[in-house]
C-alpha positions as CSV (number, residue, x, y, z in Angstrom):
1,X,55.6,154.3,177.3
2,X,55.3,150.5,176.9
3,X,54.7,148.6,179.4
4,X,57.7,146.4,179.9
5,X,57.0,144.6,183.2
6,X,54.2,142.0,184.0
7,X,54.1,141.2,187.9
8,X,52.4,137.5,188.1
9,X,52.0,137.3,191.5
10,X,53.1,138.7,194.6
11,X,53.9,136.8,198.0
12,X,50.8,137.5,200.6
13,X,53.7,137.4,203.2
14,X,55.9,139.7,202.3
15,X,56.8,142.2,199.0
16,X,58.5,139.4,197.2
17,X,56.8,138.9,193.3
18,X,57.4,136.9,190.4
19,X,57.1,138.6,187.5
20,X,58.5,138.2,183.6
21,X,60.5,141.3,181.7
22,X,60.0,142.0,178.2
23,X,62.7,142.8,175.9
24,X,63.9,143.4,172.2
25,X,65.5,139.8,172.6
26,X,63.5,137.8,174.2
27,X,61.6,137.7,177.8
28,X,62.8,136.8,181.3
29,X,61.3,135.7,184.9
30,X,62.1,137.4,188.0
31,X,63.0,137.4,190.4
32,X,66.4,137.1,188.6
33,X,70.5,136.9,188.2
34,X,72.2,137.9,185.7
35,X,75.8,136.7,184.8
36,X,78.4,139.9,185.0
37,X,80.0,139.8,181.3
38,X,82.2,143.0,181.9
39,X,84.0,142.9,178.2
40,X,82.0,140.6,176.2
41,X,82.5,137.5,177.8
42,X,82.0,135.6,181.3
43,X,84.6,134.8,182.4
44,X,85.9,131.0,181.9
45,X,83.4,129.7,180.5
46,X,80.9,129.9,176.9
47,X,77.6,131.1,175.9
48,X,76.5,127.5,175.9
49,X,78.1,127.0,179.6
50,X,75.7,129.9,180.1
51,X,72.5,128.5,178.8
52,X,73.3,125.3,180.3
53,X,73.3,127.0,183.6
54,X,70.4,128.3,183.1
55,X,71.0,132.4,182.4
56,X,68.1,134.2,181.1
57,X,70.1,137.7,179.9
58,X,73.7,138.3,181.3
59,X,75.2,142.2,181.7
60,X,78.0,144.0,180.0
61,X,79.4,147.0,180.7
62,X,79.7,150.1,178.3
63,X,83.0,152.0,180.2
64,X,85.1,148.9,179.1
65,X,83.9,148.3,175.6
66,X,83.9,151.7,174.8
67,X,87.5,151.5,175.7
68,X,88.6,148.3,173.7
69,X,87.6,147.1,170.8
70,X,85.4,150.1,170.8
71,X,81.6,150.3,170.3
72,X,81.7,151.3,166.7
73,X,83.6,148.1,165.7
74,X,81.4,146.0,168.0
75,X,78.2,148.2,165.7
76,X,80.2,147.0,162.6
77,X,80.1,143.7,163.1
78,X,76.5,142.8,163.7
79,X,76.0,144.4,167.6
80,X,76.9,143.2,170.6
81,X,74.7,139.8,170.7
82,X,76.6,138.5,167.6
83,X,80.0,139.6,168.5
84,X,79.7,137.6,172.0
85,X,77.1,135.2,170.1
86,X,74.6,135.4,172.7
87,X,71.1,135.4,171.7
88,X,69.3,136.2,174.6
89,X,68.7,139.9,176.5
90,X,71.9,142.0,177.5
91,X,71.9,144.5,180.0
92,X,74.9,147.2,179.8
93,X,75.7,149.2,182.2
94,X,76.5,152.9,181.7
95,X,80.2,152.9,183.0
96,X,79.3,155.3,186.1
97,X,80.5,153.0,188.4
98,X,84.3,152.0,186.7
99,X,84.5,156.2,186.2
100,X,83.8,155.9,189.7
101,X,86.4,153.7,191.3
102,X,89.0,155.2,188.8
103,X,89.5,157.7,191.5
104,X,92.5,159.5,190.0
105,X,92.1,159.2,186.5
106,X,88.5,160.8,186.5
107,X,86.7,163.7,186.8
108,X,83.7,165.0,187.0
109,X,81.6,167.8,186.0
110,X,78.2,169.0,185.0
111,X,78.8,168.1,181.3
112,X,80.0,164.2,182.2
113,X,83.3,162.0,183.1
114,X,86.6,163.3,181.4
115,X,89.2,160.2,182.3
116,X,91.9,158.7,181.3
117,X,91.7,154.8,180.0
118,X,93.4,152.1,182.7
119,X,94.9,150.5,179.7
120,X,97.0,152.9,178.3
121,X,96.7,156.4,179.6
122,X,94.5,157.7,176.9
123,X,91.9,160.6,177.5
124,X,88.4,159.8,176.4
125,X,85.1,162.1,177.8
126,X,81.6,160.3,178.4
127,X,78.3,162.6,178.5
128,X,75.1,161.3,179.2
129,X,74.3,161.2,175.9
130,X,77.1,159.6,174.7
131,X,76.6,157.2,177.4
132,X,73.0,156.1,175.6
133,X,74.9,156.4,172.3
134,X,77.5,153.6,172.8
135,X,74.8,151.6,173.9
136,X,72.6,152.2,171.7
137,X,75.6,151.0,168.9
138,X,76.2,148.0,171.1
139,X,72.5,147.0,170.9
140,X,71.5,146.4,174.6
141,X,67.8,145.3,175.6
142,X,68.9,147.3,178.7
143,X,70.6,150.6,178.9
144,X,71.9,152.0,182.3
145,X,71.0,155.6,182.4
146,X,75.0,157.4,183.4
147,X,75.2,158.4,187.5
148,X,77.7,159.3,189.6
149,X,78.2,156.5,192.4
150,X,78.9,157.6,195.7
151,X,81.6,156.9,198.1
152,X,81.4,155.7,201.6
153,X,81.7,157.0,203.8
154,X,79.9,160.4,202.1
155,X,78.9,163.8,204.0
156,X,75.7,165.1,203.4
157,X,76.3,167.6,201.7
158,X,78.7,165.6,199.1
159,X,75.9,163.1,198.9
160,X,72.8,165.8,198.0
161,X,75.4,167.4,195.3
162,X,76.1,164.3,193.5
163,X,72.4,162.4,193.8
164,X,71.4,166.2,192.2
165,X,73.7,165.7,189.5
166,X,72.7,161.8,188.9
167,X,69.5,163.3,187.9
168,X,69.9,166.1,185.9
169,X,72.1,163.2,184.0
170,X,69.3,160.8,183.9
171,X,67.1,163.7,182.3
172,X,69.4,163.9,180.0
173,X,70.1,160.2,179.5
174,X,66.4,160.0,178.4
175,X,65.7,163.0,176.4
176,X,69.0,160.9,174.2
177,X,67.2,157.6,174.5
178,X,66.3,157.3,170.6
179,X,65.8,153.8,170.3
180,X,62.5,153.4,172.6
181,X,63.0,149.1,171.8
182,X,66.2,149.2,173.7
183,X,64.8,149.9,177.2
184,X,66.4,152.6,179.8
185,X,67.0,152.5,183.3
186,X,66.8,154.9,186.1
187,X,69.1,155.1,189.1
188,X,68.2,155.6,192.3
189,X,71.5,157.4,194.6
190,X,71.3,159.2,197.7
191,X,74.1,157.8,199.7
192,X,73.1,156.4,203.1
193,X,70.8,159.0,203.7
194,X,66.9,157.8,202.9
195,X,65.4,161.4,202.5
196,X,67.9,161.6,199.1
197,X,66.9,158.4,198.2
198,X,63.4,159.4,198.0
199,X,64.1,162.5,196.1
200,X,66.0,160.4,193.7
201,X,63.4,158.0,193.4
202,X,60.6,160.7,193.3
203,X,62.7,162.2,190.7
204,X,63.5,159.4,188.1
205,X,59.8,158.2,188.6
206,X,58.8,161.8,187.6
207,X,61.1,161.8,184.5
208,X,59.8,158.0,183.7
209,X,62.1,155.3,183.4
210,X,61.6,151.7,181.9
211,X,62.7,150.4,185.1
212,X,64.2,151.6,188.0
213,X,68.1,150.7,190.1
214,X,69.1,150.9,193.5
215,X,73.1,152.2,193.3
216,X,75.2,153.2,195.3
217,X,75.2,150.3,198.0
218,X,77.5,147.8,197.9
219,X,81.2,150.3,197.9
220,X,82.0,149.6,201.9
221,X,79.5,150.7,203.9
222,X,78.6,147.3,206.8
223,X,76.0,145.1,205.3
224,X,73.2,146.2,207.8
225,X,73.8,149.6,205.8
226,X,73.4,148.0,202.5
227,X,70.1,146.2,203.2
228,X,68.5,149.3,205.3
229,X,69.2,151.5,202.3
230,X,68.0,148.8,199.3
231,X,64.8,148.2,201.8
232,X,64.6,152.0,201.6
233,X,64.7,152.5,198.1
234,X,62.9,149.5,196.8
235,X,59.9,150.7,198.8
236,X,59.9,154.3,197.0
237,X,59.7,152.4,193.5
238,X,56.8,151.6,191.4
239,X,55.5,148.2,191.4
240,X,54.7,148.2,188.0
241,X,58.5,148.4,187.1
242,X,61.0,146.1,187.2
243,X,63.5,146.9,190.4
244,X,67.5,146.1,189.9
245,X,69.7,146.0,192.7
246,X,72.8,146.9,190.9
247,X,76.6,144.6,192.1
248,X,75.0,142.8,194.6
249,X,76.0,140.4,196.0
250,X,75.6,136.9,197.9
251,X,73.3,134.3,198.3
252,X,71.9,135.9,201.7
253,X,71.9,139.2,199.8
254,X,69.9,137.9,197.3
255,X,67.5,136.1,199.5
256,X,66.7,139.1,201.6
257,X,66.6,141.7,198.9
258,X,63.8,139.4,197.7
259,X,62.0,139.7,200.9
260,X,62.4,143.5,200.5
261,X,61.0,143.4,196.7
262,X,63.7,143.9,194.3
263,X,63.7,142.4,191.0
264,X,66.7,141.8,189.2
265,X,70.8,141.1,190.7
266,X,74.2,141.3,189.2
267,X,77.5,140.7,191.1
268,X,80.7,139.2,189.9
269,X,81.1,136.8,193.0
270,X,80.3,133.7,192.0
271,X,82.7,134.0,189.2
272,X,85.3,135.8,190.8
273,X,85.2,133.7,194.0
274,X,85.4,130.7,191.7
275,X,88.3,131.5,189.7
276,X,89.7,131.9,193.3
277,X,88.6,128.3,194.9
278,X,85.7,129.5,197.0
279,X,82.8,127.2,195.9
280,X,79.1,128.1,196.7
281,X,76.9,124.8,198.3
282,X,73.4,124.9,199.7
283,X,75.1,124.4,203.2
284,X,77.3,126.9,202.7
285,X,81.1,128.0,201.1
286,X,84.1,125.8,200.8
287,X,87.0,126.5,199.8
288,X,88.3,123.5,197.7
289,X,92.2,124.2,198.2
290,X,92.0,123.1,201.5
291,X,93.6,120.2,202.4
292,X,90.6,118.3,204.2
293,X,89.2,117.6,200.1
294,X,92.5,115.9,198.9
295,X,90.5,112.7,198.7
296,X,86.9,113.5,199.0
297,X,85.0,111.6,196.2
298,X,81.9,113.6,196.7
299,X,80.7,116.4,194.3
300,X,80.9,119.8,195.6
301,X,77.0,120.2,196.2
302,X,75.5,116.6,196.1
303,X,72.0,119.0,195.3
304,X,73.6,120.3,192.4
305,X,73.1,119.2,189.0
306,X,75.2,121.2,187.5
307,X,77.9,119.2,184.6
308,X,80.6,120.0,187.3
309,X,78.9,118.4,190.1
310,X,77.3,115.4,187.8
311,X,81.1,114.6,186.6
312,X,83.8,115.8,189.4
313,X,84.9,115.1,193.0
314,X,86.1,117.6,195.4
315,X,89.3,115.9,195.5
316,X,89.8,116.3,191.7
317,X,88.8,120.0,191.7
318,X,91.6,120.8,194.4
319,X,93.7,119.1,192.7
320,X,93.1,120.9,189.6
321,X,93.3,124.4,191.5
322,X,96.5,124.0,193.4
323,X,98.0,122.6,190.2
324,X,97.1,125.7,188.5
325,X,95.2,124.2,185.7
326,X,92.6,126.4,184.1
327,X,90.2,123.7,184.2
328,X,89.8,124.7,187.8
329,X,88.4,128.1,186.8
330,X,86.2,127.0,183.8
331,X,84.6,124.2,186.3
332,X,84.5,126.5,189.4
333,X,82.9,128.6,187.2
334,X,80.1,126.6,185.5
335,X,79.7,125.6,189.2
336,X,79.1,128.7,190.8
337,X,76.9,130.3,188.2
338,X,74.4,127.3,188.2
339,X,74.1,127.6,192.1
340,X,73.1,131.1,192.1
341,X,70.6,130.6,189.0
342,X,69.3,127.5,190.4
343,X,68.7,129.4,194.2
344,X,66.8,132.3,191.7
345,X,64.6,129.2,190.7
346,X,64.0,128.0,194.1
347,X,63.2,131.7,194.8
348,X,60.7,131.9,191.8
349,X,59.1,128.5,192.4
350,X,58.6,129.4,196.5
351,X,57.2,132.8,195.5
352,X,55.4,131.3,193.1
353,X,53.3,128.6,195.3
354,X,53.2,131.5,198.1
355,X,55.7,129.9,200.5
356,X,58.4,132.5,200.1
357,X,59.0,133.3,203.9
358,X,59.5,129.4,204.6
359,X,61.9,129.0,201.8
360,X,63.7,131.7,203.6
361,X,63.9,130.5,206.9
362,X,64.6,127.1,205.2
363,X,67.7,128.7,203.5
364,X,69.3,130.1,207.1
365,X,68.2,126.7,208.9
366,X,70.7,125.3,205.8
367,X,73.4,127.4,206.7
368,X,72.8,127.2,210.4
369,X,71.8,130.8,210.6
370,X,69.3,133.1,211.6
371,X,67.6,135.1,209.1
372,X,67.9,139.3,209.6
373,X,65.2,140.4,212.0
């Protein structure tokens, strides 16, 4: 197997490392976030909005555009970097977790997810296999290897039988895994019980992965919950792998799960909390529809230098949001996405001169908070 992940240095203070991923189209740093994409597209804004933000690879997601326009077209017309015309790494993920929270329309079974589309009603059936296939056609630098998430609150029992059959799929994921330049990840489940998550974990390593996921958190359970469970897991993975804490989450996520030794993020809040007028700041959220920023002349984040913050007041963004413009969404947006990738540079530089746990307590001291612990 090729060795896809180059740790640069790791914090003496705790397991936080920077560290650089290597893929068919191109090579990014970590610690790292990546822009959620779900159907070929982030929403409200460009490719170049993207790159001026400073995204490294963004994620897409194979349940959706298997479903519409279909992989085969996207195959057709040059692959999935062209269609969305952008040229830098892609991560897909399988579709495990949309079967997932389809709740009615799905089921499952030892051979894969029979469901019926959310569009339209239609019945379509995704295997393992044909999980790697469509993204294989779509051309990801990252393929998700198909699991079955978990629910919370989860028996035992219901727990051991699914995290069983999330790795005979991931067997079966690789042994389909043709195109060895498009990389494959594992997924660890287990539910909230740590002595699955290390047979997981001991399982995917065994079968030998590309890099490794921590799912399964992030669908309910109280945040202590989450962190206890991704400081479980990420301490069961291999170093020499990448690690990628899978729909989380916010910036105090990100921060800790750091601290714990995870790799890579993804999470649709800062654009879905933008395109509903919450606005991420180094101090903390505002929400700019409140009435306190009709006539504030100051940027949203007088740190940021993103082209939102550089051009606009607060006053004018409210104004924009409670007039319904969809400027609002496409400026929220650009805003948003350039705080979380510039808080993954701060993260990078601090690890990076070996002040990591300062930066931390330098965050919460921001925020007026105390760090976990």
């Amino acid at each position: 197997m090729t060795k896809v992940f180059r740790e640069i240095k790791a914090s003496s203070e705790c397991r936080a490392r920077l560290g650089e991923v290597k893929t068919a189209h191109g090579t990014f740093p970590t610690p790292i976030f990546m822009p959620v994409g779900t159907q070929a597209t982030v929403k409200a804004v460009s490719p170049r909005d993207l790159d001026q933000a400073g995204a490294k690879i963004i994620l897409g997601n194979t349940y959706h555009l298997f479903l519409r326009p279909g992989h085969d077209l996207i195959r057709e017309l040059g692959g999935l970097h062209r269609f969305m015309a952008w040229d830098g790494p892609i991560l897909t993920d399988s579709g495990g977790f949309q079967i997932f929270s389809l709740n009615e329309l799905a089921t499952i079974s030892e051979e894969g997810a029979a469901f019926k589309s959310h569009i339209d009603g239609s019945k379509f059936f995704l295997s393992p296999e044909s999980a790697i296939g469509v993204q294989e056609a779509l051309g990801s630098d990252i393929m998700m290897a198909l699991d079955t998430c978990i629910p919370y609150p989860a028996d035992y029992d219901t727990a051991a039988k699914a995290t069983a059959l999330t790795g005979r799929w991931a067997a079966r994921c690789r042994k389909a895994h043709a195109n060895r330049d498009l990389l494959l990840f594992g997924i660890v489940q287990g539910g909230m019980f740590p002595d699955l998550r290390k047979m997981a974990a001991e399982e995917l390593v065994d079968i030998g992965f590309d890099g490794y996921a921590i799912g399964g958190v992030s669908v309910g359970e109280p945040v202590e919950e989450m962190r206890e469970m991704t400081r479980v897991s990420a301490g069961l993975l291999p170093r020499d792998h990448p690690v990628y804490l899978m729909g989380v989450g916010t910036p105090e996520d990100l921060v800790e799960s750091v601290f714990m030794g995870v790799d890579m993020f993804d999470c649709v809040m800062p654009t879905r909390n933008a395109r509903n007028g919450m606005l991420f700041t180094d101090s903390g959220r505002i929400v700019i529809k409140n009435s306190r920023f009709r006539d504030d002349p100051r940027p949203v984040d007088e740190n940021c230098d993103c082209y939102c913050c550089r051009n606009f007041s607060r006053a004018y963004l409210r104004h924009l949001y409670v007039s319904r413009e969809i400027l609002a969404s496409h400026l929220n947006t650009v805003h948003n996405l350039r705080y979380y990738l510039r808080l993954m540079e701060d993260i990078r530089a601090a690890i990076s001169e070996d002040r990591f746990a300062g930066f931390r307590k330098e965050f919460y001291r921001r925020r007026e908070q105390r760090p976990p612990g």
